[in-house]
PLY file of the C-alpha trace (Angstrom):
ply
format ascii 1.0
element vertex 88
property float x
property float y
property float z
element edge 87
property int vertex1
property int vertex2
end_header
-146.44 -38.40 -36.39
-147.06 -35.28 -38.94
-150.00 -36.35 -41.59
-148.79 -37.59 -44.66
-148.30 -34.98 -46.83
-147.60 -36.99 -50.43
-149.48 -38.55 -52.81
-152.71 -41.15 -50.85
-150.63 -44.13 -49.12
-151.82 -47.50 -50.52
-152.94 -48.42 -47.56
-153.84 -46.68 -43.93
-154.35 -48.46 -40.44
-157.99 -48.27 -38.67
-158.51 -50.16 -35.72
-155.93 -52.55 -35.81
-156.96 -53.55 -39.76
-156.06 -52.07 -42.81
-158.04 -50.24 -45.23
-157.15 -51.00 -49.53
-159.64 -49.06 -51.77
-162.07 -49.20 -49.25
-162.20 -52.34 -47.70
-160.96 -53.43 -44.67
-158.22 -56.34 -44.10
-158.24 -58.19 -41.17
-155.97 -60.75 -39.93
-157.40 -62.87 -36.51
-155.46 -66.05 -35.28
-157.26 -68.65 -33.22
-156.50 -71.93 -31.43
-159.95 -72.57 -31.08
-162.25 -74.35 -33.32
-165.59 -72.47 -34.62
-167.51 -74.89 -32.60
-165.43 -73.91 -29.54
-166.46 -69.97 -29.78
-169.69 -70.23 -28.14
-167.61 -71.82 -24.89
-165.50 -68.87 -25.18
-168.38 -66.03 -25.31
-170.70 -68.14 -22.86
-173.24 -67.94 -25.59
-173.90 -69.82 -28.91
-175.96 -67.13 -30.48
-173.34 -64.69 -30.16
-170.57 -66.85 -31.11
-172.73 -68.11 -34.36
-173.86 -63.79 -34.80
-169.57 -62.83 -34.08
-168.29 -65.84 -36.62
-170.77 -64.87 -39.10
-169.88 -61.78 -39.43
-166.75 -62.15 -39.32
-166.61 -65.16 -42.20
-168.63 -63.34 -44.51
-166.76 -62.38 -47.99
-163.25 -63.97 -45.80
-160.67 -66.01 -46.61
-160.20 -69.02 -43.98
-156.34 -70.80 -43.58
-156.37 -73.77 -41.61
-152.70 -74.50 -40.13
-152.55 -77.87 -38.52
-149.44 -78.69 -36.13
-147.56 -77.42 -33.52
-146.65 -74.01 -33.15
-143.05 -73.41 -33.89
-142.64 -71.83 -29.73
-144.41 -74.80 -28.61
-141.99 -77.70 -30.17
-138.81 -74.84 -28.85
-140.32 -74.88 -25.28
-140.97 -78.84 -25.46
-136.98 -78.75 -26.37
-135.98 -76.70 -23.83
-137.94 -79.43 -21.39
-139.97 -75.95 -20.12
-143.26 -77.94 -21.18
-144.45 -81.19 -21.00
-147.23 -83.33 -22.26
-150.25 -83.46 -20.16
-150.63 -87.32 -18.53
-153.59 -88.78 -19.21
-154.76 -90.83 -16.16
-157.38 -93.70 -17.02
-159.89 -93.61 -13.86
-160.95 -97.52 -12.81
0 1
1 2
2 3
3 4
4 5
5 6
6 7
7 8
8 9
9 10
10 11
11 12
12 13
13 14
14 15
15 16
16 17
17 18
18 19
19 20
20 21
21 22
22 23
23 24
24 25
25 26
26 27
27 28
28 29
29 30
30 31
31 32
32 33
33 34
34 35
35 36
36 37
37 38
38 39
39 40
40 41
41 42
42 43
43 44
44 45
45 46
46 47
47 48
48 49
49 50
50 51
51 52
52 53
53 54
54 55
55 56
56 57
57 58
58 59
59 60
60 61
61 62
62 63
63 64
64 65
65 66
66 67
67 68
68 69
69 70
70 71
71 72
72 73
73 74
74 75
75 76
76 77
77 78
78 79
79 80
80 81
81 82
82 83
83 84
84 85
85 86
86 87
């Protein structure tokens, strides 16, 4: 790709985030709680040090429900609700 040779683009793409006027925007999608992170990294320090970083000066959307390729495979019959099997 040549460099851009016009006027300063609004916006340019560093490591997978976007930079406006000096800052950076980042968009990260989860299916895991915050509570869940330390599972996920082995280690509740890190997971509190990686959200906290992260969160700081953010914006935080909570979308409740079923993803839209989750109700299409549960259509399609490819998935199925796990059983839950009471032990006596």
């Amino acid at each position: 790709m040549p460099p851009f040779s016009g006027p300063e683009p609004p916006c340019t793409s560093i490591g997978g985030g976007l930079v406006f006027g000096g800052k950076v925007t980042i968009i990260l999608s989860s299916n895991k709680t915050y509570g869940e992170w330390g599972d996920i990294f082995s280690d509740e320090v890190l997971a509190a040090a990686i959200l906290d970083r992260l969160l700081h000066h953010s914006v935080a959307i909570s979308i409740r429900g079923e993803s839209y390729r989750l109700k299409d495979k549960r259509k399609a019959g490819v998935f199925q609700a796990k059983e839950v099997k009471a032990e006596i």
